[in-house]
PyMOL Python script that loads the backbone (N, CA, C, O; Angstrom):
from pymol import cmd

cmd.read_pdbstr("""\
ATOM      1  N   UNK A   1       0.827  -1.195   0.000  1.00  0.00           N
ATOM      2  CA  UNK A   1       0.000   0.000   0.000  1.00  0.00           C
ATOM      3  C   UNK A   1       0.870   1.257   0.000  1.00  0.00           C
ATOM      4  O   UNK A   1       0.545   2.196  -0.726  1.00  0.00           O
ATOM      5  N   UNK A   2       1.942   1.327   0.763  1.00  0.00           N
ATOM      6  CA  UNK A   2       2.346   2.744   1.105  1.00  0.00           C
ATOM      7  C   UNK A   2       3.632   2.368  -0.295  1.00  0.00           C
ATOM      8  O   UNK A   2       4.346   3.328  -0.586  1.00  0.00           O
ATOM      9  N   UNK A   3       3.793   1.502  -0.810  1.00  0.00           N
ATOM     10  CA  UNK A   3       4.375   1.431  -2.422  1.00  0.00           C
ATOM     11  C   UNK A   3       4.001   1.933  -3.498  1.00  0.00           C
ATOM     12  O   UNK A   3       4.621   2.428  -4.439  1.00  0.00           O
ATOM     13  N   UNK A   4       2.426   1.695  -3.198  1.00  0.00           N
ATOM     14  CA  UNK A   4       1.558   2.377  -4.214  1.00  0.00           C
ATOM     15  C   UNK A   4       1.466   3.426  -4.322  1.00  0.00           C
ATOM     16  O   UNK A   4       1.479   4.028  -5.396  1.00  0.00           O
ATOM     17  N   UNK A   5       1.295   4.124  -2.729  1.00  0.00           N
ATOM     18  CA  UNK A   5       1.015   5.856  -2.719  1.00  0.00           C
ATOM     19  C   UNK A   5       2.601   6.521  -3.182  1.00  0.00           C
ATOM     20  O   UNK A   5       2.733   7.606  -3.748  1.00  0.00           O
ATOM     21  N   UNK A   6       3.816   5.528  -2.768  1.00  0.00           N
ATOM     22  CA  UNK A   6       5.115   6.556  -3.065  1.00  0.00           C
ATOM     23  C   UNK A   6       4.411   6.694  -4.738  1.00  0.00           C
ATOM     24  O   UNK A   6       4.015   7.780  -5.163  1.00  0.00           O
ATOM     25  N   UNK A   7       4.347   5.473  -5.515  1.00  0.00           N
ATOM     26  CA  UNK A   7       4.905   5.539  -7.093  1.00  0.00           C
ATOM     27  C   UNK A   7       3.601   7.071  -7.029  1.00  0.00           C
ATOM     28  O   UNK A   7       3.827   8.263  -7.240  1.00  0.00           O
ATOM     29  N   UNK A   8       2.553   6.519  -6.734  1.00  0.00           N
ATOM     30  CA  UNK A   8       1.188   8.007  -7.130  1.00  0.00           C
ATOM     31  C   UNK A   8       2.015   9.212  -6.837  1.00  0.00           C
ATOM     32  O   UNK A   8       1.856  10.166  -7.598  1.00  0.00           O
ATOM     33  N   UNK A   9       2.655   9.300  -6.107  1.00  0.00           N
ATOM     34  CA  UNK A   9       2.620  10.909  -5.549  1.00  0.00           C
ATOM     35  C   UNK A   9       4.139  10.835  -6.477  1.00  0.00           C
ATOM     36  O   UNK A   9       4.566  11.896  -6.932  1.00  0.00           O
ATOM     37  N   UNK A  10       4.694   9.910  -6.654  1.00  0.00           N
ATOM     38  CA  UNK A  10       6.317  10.489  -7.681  1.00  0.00           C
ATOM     39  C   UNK A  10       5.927  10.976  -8.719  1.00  0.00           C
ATOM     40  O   UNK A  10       6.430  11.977  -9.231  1.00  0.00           O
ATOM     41  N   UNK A  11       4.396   9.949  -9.452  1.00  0.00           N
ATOM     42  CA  UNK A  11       3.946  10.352 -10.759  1.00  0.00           C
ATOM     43  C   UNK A  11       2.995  11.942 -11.049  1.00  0.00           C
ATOM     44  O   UNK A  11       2.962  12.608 -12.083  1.00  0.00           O
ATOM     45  N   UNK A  12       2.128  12.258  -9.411  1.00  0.00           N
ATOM     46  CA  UNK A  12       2.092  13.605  -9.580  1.00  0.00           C
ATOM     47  C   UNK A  12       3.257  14.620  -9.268  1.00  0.00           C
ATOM     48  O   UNK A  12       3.247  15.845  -9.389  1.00  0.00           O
ATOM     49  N   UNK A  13       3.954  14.043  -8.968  1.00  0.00           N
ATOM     50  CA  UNK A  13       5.118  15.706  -8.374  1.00  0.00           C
ATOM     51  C   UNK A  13       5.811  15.941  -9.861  1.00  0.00           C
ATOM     52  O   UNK A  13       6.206  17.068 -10.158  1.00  0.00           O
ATOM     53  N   UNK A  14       5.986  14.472 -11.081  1.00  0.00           N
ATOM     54  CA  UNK A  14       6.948  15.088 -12.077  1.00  0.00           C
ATOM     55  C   UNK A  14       6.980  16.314 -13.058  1.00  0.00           C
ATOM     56  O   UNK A  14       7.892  16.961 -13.573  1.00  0.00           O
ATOM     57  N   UNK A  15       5.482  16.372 -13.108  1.00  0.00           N
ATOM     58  CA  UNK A  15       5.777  17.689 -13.812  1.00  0.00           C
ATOM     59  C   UNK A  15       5.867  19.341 -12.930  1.00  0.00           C
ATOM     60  O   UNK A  15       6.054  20.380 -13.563  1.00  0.00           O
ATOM     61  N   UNK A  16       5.701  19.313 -11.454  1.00  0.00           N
ATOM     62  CA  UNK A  16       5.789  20.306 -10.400  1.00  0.00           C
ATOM     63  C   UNK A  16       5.515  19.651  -9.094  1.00  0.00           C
ATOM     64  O   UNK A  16       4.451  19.180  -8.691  1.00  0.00           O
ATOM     65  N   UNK A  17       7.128  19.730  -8.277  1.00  0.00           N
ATOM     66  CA  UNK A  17       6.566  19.532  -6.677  1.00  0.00           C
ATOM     67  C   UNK A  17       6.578  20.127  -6.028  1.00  0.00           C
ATOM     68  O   UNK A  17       6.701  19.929  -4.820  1.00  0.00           O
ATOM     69  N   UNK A  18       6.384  21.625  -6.902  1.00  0.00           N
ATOM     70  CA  UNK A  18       5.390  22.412  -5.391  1.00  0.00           C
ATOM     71  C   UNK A  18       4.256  22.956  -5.725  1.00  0.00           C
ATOM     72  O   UNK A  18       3.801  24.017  -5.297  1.00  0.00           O
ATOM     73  N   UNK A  19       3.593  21.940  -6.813  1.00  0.00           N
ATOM     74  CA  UNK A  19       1.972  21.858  -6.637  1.00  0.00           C
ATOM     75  C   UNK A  19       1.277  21.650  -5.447  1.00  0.00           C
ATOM     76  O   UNK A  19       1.702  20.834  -4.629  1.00  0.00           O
ATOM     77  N   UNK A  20       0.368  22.222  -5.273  1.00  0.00           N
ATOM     78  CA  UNK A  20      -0.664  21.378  -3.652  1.00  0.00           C
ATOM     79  C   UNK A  20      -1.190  19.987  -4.151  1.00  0.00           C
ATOM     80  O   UNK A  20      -1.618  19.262  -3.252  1.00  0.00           O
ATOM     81  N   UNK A  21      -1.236  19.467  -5.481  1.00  0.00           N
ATOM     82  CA  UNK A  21      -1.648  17.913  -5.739  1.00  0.00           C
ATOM     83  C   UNK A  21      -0.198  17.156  -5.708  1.00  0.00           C
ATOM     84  O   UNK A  21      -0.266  15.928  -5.753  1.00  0.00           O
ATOM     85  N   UNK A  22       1.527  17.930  -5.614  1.00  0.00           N
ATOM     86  CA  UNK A  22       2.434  16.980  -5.040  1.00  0.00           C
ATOM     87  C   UNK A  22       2.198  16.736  -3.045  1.00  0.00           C
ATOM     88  O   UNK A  22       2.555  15.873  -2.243  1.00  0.00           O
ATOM     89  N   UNK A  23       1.352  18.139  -2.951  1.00  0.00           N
ATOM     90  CA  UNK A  23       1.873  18.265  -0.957  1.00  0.00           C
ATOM     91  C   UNK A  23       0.709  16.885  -1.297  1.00  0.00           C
ATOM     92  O   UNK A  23       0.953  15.679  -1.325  1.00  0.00           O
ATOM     93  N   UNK A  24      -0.171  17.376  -1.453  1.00  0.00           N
ATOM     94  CA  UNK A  24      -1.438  16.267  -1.193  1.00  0.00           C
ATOM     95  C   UNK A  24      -0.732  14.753  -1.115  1.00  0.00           C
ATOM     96  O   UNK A  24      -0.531  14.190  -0.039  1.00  0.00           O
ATOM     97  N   UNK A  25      -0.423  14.242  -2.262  1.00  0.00           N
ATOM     98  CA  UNK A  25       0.015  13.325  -2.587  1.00  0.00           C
ATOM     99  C   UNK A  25       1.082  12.807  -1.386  1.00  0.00           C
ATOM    100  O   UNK A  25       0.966  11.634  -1.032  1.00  0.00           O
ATOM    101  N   UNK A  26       2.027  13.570  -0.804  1.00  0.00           N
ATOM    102  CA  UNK A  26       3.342  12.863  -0.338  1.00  0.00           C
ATOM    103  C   UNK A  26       1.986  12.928   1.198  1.00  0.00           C
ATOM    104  O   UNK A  26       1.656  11.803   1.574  1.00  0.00           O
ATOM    105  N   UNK A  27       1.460  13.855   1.793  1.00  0.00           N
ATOM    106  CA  UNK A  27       0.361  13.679   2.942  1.00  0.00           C
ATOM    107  C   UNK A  27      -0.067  12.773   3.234  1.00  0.00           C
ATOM    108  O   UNK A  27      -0.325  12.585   4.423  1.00  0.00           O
ATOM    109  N   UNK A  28      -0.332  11.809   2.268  1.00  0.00           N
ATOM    110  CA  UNK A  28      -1.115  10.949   1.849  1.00  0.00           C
ATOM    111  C   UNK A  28      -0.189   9.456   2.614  1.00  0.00           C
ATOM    112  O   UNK A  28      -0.583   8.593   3.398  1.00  0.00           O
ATOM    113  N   UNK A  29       1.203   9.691   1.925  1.00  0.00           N
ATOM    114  CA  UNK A  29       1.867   8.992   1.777  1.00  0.00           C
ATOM    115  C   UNK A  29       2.202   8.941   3.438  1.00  0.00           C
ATOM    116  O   UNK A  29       1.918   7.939   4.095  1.00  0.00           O
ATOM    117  N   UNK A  30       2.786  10.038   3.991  1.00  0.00           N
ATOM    118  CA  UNK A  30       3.412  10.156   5.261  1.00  0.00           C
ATOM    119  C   UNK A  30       1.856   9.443   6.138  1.00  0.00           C
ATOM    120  O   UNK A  30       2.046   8.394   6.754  1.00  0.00           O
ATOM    121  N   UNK A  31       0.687   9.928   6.146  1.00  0.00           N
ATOM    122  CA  UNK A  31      -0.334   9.903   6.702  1.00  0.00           C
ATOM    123  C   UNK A  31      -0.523   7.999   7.017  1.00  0.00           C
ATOM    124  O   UNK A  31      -0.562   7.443   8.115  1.00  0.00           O
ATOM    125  N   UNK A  32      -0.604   7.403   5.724  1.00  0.00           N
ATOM    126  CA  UNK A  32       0.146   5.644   5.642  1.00  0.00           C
ATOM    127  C   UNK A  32       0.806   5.215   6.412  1.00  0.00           C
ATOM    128  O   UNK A  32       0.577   4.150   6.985  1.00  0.00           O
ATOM    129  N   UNK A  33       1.983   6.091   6.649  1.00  0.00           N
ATOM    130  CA  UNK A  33       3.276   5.759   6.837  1.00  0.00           C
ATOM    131  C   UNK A  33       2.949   5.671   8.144  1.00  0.00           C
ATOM    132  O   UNK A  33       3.145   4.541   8.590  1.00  0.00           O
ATOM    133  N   UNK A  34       2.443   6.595   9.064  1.00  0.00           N
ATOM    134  CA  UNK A  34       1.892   6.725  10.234  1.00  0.00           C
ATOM    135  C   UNK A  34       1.177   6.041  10.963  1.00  0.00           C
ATOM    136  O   UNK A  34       1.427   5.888  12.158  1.00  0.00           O
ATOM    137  N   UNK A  35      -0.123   5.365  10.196  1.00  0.00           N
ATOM    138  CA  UNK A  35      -1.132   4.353  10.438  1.00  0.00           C
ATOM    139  C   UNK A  35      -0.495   3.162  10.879  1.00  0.00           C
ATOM    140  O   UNK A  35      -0.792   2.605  11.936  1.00  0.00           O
ATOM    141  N   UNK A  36       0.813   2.559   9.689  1.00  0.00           N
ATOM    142  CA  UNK A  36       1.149   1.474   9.736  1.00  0.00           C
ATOM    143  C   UNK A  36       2.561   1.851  11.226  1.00  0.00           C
ATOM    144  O   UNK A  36       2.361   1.324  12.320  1.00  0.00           O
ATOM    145  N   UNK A  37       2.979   2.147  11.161  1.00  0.00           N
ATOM    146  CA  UNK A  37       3.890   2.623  12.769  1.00  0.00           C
ATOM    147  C   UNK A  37       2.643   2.482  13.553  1.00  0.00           C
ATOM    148  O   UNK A  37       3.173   3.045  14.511  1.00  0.00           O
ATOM    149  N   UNK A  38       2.261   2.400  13.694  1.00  0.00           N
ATOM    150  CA  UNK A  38       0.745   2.817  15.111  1.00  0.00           C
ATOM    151  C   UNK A  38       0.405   1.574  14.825  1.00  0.00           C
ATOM    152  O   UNK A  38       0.973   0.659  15.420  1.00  0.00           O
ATOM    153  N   UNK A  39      -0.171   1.418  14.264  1.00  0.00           N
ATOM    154  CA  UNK A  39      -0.165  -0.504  14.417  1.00  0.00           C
ATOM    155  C   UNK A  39       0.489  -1.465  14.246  1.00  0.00           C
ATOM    156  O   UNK A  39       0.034  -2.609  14.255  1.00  0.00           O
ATOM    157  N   UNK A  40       1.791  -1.130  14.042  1.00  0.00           N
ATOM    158  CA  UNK A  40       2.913  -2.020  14.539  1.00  0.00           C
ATOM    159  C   UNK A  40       2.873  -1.854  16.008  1.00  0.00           C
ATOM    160  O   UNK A  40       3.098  -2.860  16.680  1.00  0.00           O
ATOM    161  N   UNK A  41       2.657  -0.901  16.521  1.00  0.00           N
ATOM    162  CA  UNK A  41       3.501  -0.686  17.998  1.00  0.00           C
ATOM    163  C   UNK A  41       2.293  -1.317  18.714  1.00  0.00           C
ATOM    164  O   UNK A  41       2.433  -1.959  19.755  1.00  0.00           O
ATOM    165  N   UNK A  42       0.979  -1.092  18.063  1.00  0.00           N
ATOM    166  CA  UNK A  42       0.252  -1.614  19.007  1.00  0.00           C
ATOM    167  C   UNK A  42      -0.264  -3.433  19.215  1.00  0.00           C
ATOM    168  O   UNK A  42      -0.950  -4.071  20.014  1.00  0.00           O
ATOM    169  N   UNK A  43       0.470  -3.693  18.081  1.00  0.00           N
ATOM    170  CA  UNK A  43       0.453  -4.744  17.733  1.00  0.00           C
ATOM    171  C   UNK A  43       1.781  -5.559  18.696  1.00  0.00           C
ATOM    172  O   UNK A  43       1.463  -6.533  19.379  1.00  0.00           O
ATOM    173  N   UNK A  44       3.028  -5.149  18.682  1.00  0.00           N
ATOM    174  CA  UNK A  44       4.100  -5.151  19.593  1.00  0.00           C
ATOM    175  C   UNK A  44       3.611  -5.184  21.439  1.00  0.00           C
ATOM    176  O   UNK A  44       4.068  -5.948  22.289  1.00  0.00           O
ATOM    177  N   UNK A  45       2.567  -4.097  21.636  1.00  0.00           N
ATOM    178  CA  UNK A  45       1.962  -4.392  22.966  1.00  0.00           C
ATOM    179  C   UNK A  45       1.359  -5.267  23.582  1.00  0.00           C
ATOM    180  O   UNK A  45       1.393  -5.614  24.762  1.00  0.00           O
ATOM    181  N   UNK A  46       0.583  -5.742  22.386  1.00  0.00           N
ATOM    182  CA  UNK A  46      -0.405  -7.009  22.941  1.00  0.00           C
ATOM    183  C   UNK A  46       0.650  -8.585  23.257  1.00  0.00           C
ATOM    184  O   UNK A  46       1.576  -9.240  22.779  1.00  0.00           O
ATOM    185  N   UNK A  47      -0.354  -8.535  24.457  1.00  0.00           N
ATOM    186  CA  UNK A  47       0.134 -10.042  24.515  1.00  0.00           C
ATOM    187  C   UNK A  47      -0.640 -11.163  24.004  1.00  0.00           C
ATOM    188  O   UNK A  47      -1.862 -11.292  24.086  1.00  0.00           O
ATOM    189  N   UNK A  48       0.341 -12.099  23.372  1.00  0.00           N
ATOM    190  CA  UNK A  48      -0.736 -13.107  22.748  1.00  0.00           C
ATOM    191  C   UNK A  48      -1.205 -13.823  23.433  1.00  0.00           C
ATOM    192  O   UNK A  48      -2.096 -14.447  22.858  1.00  0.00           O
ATOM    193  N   UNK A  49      -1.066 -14.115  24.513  1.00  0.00           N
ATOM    194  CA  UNK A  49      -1.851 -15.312  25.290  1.00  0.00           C
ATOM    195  C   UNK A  49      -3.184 -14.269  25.833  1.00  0.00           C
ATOM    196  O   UNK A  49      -4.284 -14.617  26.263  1.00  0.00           O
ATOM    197  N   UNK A  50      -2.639 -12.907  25.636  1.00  0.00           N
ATOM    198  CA  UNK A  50      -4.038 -12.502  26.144  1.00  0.00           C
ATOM    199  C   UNK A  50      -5.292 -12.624  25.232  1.00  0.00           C
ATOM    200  O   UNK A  50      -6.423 -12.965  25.579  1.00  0.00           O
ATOM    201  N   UNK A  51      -4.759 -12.197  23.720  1.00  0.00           N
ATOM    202  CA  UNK A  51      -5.819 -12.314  23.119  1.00  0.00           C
ATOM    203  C   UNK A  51      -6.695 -14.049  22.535  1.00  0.00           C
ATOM    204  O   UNK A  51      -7.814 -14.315  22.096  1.00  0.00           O
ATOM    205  N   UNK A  52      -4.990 -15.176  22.964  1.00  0.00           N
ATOM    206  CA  UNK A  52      -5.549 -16.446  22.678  1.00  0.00           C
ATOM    207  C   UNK A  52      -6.933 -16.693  23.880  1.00  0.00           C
ATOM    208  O   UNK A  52      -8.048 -17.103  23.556  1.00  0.00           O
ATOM    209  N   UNK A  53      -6.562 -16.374  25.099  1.00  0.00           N
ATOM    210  CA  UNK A  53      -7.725 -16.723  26.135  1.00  0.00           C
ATOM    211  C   UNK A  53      -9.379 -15.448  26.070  1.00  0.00           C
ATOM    212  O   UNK A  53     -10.506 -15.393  26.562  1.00  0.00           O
ATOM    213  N   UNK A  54      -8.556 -14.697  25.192  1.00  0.00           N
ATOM    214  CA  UNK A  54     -10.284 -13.972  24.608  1.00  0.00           C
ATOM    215  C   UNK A  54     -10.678 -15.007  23.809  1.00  0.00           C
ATOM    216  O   UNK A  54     -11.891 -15.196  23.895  1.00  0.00           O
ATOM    217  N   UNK A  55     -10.139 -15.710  23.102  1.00  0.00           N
ATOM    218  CA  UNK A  55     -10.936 -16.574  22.505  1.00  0.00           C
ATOM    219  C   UNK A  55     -11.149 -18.237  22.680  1.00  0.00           C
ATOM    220  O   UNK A  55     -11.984 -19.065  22.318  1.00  0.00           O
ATOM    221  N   UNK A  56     -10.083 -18.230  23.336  1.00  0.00           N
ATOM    222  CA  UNK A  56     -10.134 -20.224  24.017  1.00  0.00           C
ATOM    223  C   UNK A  56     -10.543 -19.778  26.131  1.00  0.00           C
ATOM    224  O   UNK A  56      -9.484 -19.668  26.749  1.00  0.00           O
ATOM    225  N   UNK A  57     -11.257 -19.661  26.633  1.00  0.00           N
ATOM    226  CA  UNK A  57     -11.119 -19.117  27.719  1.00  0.00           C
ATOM    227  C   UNK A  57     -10.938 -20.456  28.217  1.00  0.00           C
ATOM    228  O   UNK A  57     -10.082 -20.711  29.063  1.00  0.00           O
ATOM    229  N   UNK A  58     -11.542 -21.134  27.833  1.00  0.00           N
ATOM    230  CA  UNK A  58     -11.398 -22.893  28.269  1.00  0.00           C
ATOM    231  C   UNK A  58     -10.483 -23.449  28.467  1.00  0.00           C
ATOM    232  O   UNK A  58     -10.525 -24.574  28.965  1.00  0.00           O
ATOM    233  N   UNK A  59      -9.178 -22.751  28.091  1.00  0.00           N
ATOM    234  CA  UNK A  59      -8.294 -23.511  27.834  1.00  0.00           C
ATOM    235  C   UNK A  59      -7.365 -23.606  29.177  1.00  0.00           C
ATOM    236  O   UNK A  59      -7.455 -22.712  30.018  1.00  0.00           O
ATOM    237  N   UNK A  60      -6.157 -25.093  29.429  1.00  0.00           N
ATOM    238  CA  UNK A  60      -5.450 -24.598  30.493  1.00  0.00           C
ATOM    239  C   UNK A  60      -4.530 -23.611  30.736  1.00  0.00           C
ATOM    240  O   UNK A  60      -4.224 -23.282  31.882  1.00  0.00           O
ATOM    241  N   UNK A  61      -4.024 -23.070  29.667  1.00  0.00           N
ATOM    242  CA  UNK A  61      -3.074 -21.610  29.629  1.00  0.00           C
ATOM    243  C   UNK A  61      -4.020 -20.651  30.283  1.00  0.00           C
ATOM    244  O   UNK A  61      -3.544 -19.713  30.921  1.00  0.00           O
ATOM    245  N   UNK A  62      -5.448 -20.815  30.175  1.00  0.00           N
ATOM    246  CA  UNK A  62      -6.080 -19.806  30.483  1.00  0.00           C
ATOM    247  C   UNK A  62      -6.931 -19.549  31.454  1.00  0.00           C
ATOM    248  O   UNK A  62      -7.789 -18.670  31.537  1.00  0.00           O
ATOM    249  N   UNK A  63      -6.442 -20.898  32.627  1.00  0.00           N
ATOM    250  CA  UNK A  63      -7.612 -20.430  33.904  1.00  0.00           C
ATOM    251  C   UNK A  63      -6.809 -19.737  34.957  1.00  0.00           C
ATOM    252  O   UNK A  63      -5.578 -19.705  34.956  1.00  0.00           O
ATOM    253  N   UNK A  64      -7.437 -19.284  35.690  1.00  0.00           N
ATOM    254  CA  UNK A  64      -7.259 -18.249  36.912  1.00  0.00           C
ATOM    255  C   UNK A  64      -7.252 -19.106  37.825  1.00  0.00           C
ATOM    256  O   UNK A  64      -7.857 -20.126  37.493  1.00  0.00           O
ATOM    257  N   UNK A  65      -6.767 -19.133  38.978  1.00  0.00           N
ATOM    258  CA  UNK A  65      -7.019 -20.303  39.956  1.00  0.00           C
ATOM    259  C   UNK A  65      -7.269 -18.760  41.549  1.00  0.00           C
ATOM    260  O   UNK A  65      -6.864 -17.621  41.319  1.00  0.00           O
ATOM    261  N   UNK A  66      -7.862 -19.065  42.762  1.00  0.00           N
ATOM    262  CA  UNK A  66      -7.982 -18.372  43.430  1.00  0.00           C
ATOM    263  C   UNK A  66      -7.295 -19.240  44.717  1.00  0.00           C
ATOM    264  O   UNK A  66      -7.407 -20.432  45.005  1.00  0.00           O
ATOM    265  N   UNK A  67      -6.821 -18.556  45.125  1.00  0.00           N
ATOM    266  CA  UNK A  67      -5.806 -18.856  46.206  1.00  0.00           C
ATOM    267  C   UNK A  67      -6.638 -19.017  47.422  1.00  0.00           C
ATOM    268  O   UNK A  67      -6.107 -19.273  48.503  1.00  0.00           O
TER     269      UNK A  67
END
""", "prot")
cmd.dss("prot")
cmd.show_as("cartoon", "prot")
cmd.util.cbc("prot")
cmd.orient("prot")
């Protein structure tokens, strides 16, 4: 995706990049660029056993025991 938006925004900036359809274009691009950082990191936070026992709660990785 953010491959696609570089080649778009190279192919609008060639004939002027300091059109507002090159700013648009690279915005676009950085704006991508951003989304995918932010869900890497939040993706990096989660723990997987947390989200395996959202969905197996049954399971033995996933009981609670009370003392």
């Amino acid at each position: 995706m953010i491959e696609k938006k570089v080649k778009e925004a190279t192919q609008v900036c060639e004939g002027d990049q300091t059109s507002d359809e090159c700013k648009v274009a690279w915005d676009e691009v950085e704006e991508i660029s951003q989304a995918k950082a932010d869900f890497r990191r939040k993706l990096e936070k989660e723990d997987p056993l947390e989200s395996f026992c959202q969905d197996h709660p049954e399971t033995d990785e996933c009981r609670v025991y009370d003392n």
